[in-house]
KEDO-725799 format. One record per residue (C-alpha): residue number from 1; x, y, z. Coordinates in nm, 4 decimals, decimal comma. Example, Ala and Ser with C-alpha at 12.3 -4.5 7.8 and 13.67 -1.06 7.14 Angstrom:
! residues 2
1	1,2300	-0,4500	0,7800
2	1,3670	-0,1060	0,7140
***
This chain:
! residues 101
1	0,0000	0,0000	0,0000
2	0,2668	0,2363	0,1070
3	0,4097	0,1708	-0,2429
4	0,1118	0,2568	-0,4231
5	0,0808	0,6048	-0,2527
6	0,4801	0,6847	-0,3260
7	0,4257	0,6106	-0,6604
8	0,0999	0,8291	-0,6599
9	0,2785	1,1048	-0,4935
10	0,5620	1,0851	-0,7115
11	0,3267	1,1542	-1,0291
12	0,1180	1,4310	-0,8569
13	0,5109	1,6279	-0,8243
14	0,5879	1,5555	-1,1655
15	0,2287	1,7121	-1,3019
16	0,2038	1,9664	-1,0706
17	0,5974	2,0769	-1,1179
18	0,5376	2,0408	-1,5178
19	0,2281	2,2669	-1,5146
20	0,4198	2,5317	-1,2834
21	0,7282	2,4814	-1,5448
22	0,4661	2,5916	-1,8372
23	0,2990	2,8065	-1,7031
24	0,4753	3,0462	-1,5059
25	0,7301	3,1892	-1,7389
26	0,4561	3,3391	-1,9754
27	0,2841	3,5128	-1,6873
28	0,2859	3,8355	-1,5147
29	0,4926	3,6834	-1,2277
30	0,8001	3,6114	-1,4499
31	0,8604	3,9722	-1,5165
32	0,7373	4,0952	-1,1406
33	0,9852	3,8825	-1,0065
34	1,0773	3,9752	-0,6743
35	1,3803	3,7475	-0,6557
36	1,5293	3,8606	-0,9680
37	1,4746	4,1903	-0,8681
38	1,6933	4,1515	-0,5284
39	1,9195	3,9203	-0,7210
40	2,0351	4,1916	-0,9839
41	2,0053	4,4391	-0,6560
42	2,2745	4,2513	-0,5126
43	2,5002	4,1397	-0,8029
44	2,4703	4,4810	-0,9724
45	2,4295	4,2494	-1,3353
46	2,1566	4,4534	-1,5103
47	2,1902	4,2023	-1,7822
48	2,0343	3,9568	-1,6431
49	1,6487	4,0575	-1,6257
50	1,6759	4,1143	-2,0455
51	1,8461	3,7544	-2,0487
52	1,6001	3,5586	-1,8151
53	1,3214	3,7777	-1,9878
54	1,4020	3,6912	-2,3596
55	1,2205	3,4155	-2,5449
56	1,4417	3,1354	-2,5643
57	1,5140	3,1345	-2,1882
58	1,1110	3,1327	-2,1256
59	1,0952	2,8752	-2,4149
60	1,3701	2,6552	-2,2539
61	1,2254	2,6624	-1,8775
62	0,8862	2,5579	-2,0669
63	1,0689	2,2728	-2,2247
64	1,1610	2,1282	-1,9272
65	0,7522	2,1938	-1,8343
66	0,6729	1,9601	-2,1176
67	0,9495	1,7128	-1,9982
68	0,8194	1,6659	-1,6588
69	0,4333	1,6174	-1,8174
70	0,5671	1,3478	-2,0156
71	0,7407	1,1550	-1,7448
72	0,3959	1,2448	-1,5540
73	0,2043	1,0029	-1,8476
74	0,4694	0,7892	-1,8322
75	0,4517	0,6841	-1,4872
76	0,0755	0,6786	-1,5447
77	0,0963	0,4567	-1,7846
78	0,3579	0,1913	-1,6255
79	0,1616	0,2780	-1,2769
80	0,1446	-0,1542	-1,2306
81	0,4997	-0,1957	-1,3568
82	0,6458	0,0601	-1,1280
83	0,4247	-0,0259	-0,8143
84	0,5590	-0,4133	-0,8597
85	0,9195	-0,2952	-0,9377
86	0,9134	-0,1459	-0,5753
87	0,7234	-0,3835	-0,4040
88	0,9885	-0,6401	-0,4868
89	1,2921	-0,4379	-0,3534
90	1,1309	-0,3870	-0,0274
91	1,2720	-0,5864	0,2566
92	1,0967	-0,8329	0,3357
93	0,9024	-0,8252	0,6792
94	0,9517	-1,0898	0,9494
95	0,6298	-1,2958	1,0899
96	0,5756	-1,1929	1,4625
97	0,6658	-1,5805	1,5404
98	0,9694	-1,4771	1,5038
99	1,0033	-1,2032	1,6700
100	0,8876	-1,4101	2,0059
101	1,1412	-1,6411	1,9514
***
């Protein structure tokens, strides 16, 4: 059971990091960026908000978006493989017999 629910757990990161990886460089909050704000503050590298705002950069981080998603589906769809893949490299658990002895 405990399996079942790692697995489970492990495909709600991947979907919900994906869909944060998508979505969040083409909003507002990429450009009202608080920590790149105190980041160039600090550094004194102006040329960073132009670099981490261009296209390519947002395209890349979206990539990676669409890379998680996939290994999301992926894990859906091998959700029985997976579960018995890590159900047989668990320890195995000693009877309670055995324990008494």
């Amino acid at each position: 059971m405990s399996t079942k629910i790692t697995v489970i757990f492990y495909i709600a990161i991947c979907f919900e990091v994906g869909i944060v990886l998508l979505i969040v460089p083409w909003s507002d909050f990429w450009f009202d960026n608080f920590f790149l704000e105190y980041l160039v503050s600090r550094l004194q590298w102006q040329a960073l908000v132009p670099f981490l705002q261009s296209g390519y950069v947002k395209g890349a981080v979206s990539g990676l978006g669409v890379v998680n998603l996939l290994i999301c589906l992926w894990e859906i769809k091998n959700f029985r493989n997976l579960v018995a893949t890590l159900s047989e490299s668990e320890p195995e658990k000693k009877d309670d017999e055995s324990y008494q002895n």
